[in-house]
C-alpha positions, 0 to 999 in steps of 0.5 A: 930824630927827624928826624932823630935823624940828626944830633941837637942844635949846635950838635944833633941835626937832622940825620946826615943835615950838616951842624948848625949853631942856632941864633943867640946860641953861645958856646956851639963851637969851643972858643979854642981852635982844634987840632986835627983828630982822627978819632974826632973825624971818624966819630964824626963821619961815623955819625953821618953815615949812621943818620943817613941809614935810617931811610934805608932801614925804613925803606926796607921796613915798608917792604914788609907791609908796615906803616910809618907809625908802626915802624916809628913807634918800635924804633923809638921804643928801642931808643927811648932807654938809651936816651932816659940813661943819658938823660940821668946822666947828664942831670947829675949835679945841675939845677933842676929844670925851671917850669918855663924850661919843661914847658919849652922842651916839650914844644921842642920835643913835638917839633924837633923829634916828634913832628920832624920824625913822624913826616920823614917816615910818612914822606919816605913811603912816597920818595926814595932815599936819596930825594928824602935826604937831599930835602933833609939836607936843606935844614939850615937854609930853613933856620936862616929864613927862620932868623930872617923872618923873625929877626927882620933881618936882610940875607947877604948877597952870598946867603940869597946865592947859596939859597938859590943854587940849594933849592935848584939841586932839590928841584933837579933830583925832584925832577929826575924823580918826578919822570920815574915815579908819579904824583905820590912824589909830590906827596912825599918830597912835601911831607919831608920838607914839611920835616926838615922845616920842624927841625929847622924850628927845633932849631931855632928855638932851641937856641936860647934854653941850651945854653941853659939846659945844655946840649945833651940833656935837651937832646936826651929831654926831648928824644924822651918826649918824643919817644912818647908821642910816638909811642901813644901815636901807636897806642890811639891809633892802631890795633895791638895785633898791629904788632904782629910783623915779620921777624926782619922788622923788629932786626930792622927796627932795633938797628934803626933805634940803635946804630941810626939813632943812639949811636951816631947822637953820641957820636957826633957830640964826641966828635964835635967835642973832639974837633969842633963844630965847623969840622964836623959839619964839613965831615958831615957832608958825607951823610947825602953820599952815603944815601946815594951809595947805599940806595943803590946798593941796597935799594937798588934805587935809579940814579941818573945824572940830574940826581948827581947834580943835584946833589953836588949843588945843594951840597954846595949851597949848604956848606956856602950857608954854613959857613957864611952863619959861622963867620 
């Protein structure tokens, strides 16, 4: 996912990145309100928690002595049946794909799951996993620059404030972590960034063909695309003894692909069909504070008073964009 991470435009985002709709796309959020539903907002939860393990999951893996593309390619080889399945079954009974469309979802795919995914690994050997979801986080202040650029349209006044405390939030855990680290930090946080803006183009660009395609069969399309890269990336680039790893990598590695990956994709969209799009990305909040718990449990990362401010603002300025792009 990149950042598999997260369900597809309008209900997979970057793992843990709260909902976004994409410019020009109808039909993101059902016409009719929805009622409170338990399971909806658990399944919602459920999934961004699930997103947000992923960087643990790999943090703990680089404890082995494995690479970001090593331990992407074994956890994309554990997706990639799950996602050809939900491929199969959302095909049934649809038109088959125009030439335009294969096109566009394989450009989507490198972007959204491929590229996204590949820099959210590598820039994850340099930070911790808090910084890493606190950038991640930041995807649909990125899809708004993207609409203003390309649409030449001015943000309002509101838009430019929720931007701003967004990136002063960054810039706070980027700090905090820059004083206890080095310059690897510099490194990682612009790989992550260099993540969630592929997502963010993902994004963007997927807002036209989905309403063509459909949500789960573009999200299930790409995943497969991406699986693939990910997997010839291994192939090109590394031995086949690159293969012989400690037992915990390929447990971590089948969680990864499965509980962090699969699992919260079905998830969010049951959730988002249960209580709606607008909900769910306000649940979806949980995924930063999740990292942090987790971090700090299992990791054992620091965390100090300019993380948790951090943390509130670019919470704060991303529910404010949000909501601003809902209304």
């Amino acid at each position: 996912m990149t950042r598999l991470e997260e369900p597809q435009a309008n209900t997979e985002q970057t793992p843990g990145a709260p909902i976004v709709e994409s410019p020009g796309q109808p039909g993101a959020t059902p016409p009719v309100p929805h009622r409170l539903d338990a399971v909806g907002m658990l399944l919602a939860a459920f999934g961004a928690i699930a997103f947000s393990g992923k960087a643990i999951i790999v943090k703990l893996g680089y404890r082995y002595g494995v690479d970001a593309v090593t331990l992407l390619a074994l956890r994309m080889l554990v997706a990639m049946p799950f996602f050809l399945l939900m491929g199969v079954w959302a095909a049934r009974r649809v038109q088959p794909l125009s030439g335009g469309d294969r096109w566009r979802i394989l450009m989507l795919g490198f972007f959204g799951y491929y590229l996204a995914s590949f820099l959210d690994f590598a820039g994850l050997e340099y930070i911790t996993a808090t910084l890493e979801r606190l950038i991640l986080y930041l995807t649909p202040t990125l899809v708004l620059l993207i609409g203003v650029v390309m649409s030449k349209r001015r943000p309002t006044r509101l838009q430019l404030l929720a931007l701003a405390i967004s990136y002063v939030g960054v810039l706070l855990a980027f700090g905090h972590d820059l004083q206890a680290g080095n310059g690897s930090i510099v490194l990682g946080s612009a790989l992550v960034f260099g993540s969630a803006l592929a997502y963010a183009i993902y994004l963007f660009g997927s807002g036209e063909i989905v309403a063509r395609v459909g949500a789960v069969r573009l999200t299930a399309y790409a995943s497969v695309v991406a699986s693939v890269l990910c997997i010839v990336q291994f192939l090109l680039t590394r031995p086949l003894e690159a293969l012989r790893l400690p037992f915990e990598v390929y447990w971590l590695s089948l969680l990864n692909g499965t509980v962090c990956t699969v699992l919260p994709v079905l998830a969010v969209m049951m959730g988002v069909a249960r209580i709606g799009s607008s909900l769910a990305s306000q649940i979806g909040m949980i995924g930063p504070v999740s990292t942090i718990v987790l971090s700090l449990l299992i990791l054992h990362e620091p965390m100090g008073p300019w993380q948790v401010a951090g943390t509130v603002l670019v919470m704060l300025g991303v529910l404010t964009v949000t909501r601003v792009r809902s209304t």
